[in-house]
mmCIF file of the C-alpha atoms, coordinates in Angstrom:
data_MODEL
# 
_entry.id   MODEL 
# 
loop_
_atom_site.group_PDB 
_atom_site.id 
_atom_site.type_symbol 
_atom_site.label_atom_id 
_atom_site.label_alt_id 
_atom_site.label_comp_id 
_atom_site.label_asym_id 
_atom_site.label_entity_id 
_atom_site.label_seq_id 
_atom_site.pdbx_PDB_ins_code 
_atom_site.Cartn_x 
_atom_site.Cartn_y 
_atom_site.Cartn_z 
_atom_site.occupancy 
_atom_site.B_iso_or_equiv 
_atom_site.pdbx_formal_charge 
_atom_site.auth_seq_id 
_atom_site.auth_comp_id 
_atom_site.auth_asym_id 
_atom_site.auth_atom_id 
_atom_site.pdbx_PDB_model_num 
ATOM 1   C CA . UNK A 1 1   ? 28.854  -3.988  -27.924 1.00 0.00 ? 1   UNK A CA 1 
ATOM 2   C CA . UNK A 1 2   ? 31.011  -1.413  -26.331 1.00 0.00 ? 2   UNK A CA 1 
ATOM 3   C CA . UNK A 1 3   ? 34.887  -1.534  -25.724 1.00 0.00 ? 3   UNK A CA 1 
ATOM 4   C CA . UNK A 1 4   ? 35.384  -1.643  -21.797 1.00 0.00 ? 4   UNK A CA 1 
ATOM 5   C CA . UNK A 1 5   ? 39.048  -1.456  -21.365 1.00 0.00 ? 5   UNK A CA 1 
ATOM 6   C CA . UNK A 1 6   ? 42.434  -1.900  -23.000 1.00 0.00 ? 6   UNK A CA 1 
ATOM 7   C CA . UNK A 1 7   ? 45.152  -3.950  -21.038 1.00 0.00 ? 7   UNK A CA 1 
ATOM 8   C CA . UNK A 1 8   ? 48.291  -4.844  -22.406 1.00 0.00 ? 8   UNK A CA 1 
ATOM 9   C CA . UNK A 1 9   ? 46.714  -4.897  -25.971 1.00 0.00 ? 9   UNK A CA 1 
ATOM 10  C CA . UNK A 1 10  ? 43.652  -7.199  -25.499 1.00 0.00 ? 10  UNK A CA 1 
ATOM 11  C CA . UNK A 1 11  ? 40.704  -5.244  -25.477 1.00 0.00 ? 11  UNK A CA 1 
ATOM 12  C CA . UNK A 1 12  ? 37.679  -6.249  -23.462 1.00 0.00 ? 12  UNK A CA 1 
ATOM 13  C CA . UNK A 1 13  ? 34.245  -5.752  -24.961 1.00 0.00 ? 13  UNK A CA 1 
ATOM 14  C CA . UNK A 1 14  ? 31.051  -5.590  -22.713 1.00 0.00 ? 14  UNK A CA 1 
ATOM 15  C CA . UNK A 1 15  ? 28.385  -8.076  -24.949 1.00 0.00 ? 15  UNK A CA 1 
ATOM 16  C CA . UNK A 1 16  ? 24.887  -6.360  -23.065 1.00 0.00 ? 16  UNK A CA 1 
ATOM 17  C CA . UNK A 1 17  ? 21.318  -7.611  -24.333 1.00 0.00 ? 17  UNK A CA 1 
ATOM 18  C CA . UNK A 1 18  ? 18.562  -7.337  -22.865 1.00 0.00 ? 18  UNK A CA 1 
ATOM 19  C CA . UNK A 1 19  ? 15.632  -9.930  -23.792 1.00 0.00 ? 19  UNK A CA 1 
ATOM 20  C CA . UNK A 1 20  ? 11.854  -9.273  -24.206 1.00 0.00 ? 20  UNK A CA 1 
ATOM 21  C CA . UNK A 1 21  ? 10.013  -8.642  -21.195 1.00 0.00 ? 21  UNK A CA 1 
ATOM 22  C CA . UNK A 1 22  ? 8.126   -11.998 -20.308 1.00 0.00 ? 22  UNK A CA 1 
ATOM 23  C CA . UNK A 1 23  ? 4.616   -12.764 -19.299 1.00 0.00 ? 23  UNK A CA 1 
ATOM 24  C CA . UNK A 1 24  ? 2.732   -11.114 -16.415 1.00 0.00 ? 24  UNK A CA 1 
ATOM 25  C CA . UNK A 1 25  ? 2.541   -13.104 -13.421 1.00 0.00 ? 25  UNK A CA 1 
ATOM 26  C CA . UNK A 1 26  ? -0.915  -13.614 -11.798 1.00 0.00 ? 26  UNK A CA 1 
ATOM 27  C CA . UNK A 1 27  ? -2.501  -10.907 -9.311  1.00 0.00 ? 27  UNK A CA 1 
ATOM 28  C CA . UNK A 1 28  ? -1.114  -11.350 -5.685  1.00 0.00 ? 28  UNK A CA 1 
ATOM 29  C CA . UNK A 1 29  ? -3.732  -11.833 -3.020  1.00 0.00 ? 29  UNK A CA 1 
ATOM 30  C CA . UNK A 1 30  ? -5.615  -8.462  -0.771  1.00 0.00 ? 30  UNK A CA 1 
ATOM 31  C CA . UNK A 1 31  ? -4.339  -7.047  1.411   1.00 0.00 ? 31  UNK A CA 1 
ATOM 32  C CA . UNK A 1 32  ? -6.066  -6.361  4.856   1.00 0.00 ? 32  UNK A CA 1 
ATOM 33  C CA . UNK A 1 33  ? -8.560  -3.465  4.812   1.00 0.00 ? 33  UNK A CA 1 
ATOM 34  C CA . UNK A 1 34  ? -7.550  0.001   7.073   1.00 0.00 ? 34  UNK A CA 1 
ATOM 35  C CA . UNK A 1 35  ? -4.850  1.607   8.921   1.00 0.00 ? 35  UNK A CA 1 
ATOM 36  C CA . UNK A 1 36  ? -2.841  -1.038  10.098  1.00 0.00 ? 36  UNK A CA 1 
ATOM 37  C CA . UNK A 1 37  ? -1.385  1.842   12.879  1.00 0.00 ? 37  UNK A CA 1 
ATOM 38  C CA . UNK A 1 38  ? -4.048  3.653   13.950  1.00 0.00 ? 38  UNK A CA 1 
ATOM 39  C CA . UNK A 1 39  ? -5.286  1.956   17.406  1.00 0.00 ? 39  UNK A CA 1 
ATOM 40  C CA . UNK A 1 40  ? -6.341  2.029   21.271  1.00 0.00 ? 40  UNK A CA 1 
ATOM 41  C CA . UNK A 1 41  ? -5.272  0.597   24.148  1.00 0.00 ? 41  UNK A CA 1 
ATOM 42  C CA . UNK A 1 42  ? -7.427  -1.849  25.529  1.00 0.00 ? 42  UNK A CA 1 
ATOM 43  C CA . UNK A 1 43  ? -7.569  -4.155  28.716  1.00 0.00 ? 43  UNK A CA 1 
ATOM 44  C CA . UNK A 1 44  ? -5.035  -7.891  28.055  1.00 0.00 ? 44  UNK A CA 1 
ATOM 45  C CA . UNK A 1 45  ? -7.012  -9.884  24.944  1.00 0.00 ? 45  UNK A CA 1 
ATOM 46  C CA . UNK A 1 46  ? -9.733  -7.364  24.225  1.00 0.00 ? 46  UNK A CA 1 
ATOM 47  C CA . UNK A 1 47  ? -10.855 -5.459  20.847  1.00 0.00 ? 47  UNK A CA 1 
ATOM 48  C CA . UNK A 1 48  ? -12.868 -3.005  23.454  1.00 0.00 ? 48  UNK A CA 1 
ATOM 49  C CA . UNK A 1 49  ? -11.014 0.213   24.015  1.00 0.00 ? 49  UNK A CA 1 
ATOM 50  C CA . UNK A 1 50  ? -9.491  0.823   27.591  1.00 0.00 ? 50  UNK A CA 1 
ATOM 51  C CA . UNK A 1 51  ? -8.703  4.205   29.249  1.00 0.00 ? 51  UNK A CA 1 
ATOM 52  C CA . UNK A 1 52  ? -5.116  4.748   30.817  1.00 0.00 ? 52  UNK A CA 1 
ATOM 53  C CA . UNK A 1 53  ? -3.056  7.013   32.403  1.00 0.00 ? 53  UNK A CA 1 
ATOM 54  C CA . UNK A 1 54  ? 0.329   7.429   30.963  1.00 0.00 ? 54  UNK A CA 1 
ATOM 55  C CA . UNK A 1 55  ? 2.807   9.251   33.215  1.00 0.00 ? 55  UNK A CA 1 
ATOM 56  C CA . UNK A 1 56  ? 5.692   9.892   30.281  1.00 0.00 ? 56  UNK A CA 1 
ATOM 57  C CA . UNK A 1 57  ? 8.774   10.672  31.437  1.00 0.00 ? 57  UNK A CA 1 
ATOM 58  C CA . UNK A 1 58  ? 11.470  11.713  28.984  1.00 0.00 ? 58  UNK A CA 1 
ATOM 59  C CA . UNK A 1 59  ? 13.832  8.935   28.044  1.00 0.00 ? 59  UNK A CA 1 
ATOM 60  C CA . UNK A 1 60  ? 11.580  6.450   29.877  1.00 0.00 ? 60  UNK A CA 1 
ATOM 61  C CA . UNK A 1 61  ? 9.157   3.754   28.491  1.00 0.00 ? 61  UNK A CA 1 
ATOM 62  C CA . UNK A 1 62  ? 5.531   3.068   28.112  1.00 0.00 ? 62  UNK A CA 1 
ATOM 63  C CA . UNK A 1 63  ? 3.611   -0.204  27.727  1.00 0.00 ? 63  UNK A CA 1 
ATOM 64  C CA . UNK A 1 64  ? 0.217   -0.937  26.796  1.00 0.00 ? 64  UNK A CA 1 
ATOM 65  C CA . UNK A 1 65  ? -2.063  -3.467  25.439  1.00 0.00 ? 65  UNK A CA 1 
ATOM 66  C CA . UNK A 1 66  ? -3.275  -2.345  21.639  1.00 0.00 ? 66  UNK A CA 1 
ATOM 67  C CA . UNK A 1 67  ? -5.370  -3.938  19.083  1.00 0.00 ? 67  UNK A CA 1 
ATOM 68  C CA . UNK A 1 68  ? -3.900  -7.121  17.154  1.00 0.00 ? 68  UNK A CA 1 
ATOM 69  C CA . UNK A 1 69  ? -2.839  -7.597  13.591  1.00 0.00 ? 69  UNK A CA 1 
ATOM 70  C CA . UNK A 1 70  ? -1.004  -4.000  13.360  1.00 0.00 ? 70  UNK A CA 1 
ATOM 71  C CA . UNK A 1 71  ? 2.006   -3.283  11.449  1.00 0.00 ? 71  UNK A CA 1 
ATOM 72  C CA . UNK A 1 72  ? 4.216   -2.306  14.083  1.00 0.00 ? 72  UNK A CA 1 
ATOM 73  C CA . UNK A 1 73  ? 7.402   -2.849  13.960  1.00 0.00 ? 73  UNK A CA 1 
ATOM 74  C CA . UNK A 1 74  ? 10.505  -1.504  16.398  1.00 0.00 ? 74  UNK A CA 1 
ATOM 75  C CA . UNK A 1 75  ? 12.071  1.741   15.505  1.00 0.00 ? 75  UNK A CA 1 
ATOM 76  C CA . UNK A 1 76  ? 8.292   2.895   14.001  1.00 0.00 ? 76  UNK A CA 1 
ATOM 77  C CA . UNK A 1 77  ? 7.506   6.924   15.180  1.00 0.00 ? 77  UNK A CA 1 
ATOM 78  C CA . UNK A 1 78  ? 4.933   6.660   17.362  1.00 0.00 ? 78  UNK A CA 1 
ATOM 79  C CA . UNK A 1 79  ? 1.899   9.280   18.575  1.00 0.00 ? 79  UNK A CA 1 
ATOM 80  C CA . UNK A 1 80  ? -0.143  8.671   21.573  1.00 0.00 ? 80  UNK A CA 1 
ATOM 81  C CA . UNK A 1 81  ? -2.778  11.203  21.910  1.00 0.00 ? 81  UNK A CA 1 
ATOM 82  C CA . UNK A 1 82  ? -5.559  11.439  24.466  1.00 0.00 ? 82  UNK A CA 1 
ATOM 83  C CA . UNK A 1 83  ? -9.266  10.603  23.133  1.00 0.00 ? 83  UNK A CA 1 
ATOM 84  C CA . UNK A 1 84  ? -11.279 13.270  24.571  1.00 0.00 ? 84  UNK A CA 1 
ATOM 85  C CA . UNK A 1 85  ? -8.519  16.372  23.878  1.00 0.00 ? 85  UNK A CA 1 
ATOM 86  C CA . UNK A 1 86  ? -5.708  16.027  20.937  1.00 0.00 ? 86  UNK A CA 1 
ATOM 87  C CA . UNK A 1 87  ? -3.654  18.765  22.255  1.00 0.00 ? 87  UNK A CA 1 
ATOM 88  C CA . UNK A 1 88  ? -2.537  16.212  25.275  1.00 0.00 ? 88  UNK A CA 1 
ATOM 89  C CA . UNK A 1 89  ? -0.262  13.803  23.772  1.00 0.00 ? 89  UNK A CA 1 
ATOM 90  C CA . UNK A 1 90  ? 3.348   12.578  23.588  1.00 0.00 ? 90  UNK A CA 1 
ATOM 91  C CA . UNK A 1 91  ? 5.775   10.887  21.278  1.00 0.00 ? 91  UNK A CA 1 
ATOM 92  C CA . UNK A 1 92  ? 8.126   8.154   21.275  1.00 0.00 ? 92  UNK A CA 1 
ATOM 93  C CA . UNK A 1 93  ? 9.544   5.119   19.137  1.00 0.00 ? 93  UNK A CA 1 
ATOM 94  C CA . UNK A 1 94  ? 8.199   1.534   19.128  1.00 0.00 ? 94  UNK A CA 1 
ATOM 95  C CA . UNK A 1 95  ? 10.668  -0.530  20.846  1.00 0.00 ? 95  UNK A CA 1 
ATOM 96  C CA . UNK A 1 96  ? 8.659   -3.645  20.771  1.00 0.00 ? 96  UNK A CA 1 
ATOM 97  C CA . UNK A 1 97  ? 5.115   -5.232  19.510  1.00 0.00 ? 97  UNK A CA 1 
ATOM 98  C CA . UNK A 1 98  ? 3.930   -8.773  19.733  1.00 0.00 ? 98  UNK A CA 1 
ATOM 99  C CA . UNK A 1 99  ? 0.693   -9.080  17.725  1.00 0.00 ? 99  UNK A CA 1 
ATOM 100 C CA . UNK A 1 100 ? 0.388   -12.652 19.904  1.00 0.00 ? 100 UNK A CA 1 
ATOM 101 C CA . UNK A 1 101 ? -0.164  -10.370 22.725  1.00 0.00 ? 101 UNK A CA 1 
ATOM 102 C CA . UNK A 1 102 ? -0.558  -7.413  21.328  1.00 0.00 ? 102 UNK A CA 1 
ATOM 103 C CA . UNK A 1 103 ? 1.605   -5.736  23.678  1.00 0.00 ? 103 UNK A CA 1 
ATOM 104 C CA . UNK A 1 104 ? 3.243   -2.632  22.667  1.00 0.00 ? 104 UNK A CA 1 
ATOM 105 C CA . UNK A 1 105 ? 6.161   -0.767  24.268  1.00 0.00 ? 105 UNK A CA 1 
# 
C-alpha cells in the first residue's frame, strides 16, 4: 500500500496486488510455411511466373499480378528486382494488394 496524495487532509492510498499468474492457454494453430513477401509476377490467376517490363517513373505507379496468400499490406517497402540481373531494380511502397486477385500496386 503506498500513500498517493494528500488533499485537504484525506490521504489517498493506492491498494496494488497482483494475483498468481493463471493457467497456460492451449497452443494456437501453424502458421503458413515461407516468406509470405517474397514473389513474382505472373499472368491474371496463375502460380506460373510471368516476365514484364516495368517502365518506373519517379512518383508514378506500377501494377502487376503476384502470387496469392502474401502478407502485403499498403504502406509495406517494396523491392522489385529483375530475375536474370539484381543490380536492375527499383523501389517503391505498396499502395494496394488484393489476395482475391492478387493484384498488387
Amino acid at each position: 500500500m503506498n500513500k498517493t496524495n494528500n488533499l485537504k487532509g484525506i490521504n489517498y492510498y493506492d491498494y496494488q496486488y497482483v494475483g498468481p499468474t493463471g493457467p497456460m492457454g492451449p497452443t494456437g494453430p501453424q502458421g503458413t510455411n515461407g516468406n509470405k513477401f517474397n514473389t513474382f509476377t505472373t499472368s491474371n490467376g496463375s502460380s506460373t511466373p510471368t516476365q514484364v517490363t516495368p517502365s518506373p517513373v519517379q512518383g508514378g505507379n506500377f501494377g502487376s499480378y503476384v502470387e496469392g496468400n502474401l502478407a502485403y499490406i499498403p504502406g509495406n517497402s517494396i523491392v522489385i528486382v529483375a530475375s536474370n540481373d539484381y543490380n536492375v531494380r527499383f523501389e517503391g511502397y505498396v499502395q494496394s494488394y488484393t489476395n482475391y486477385t492478387t493484384f498488387i500496386t
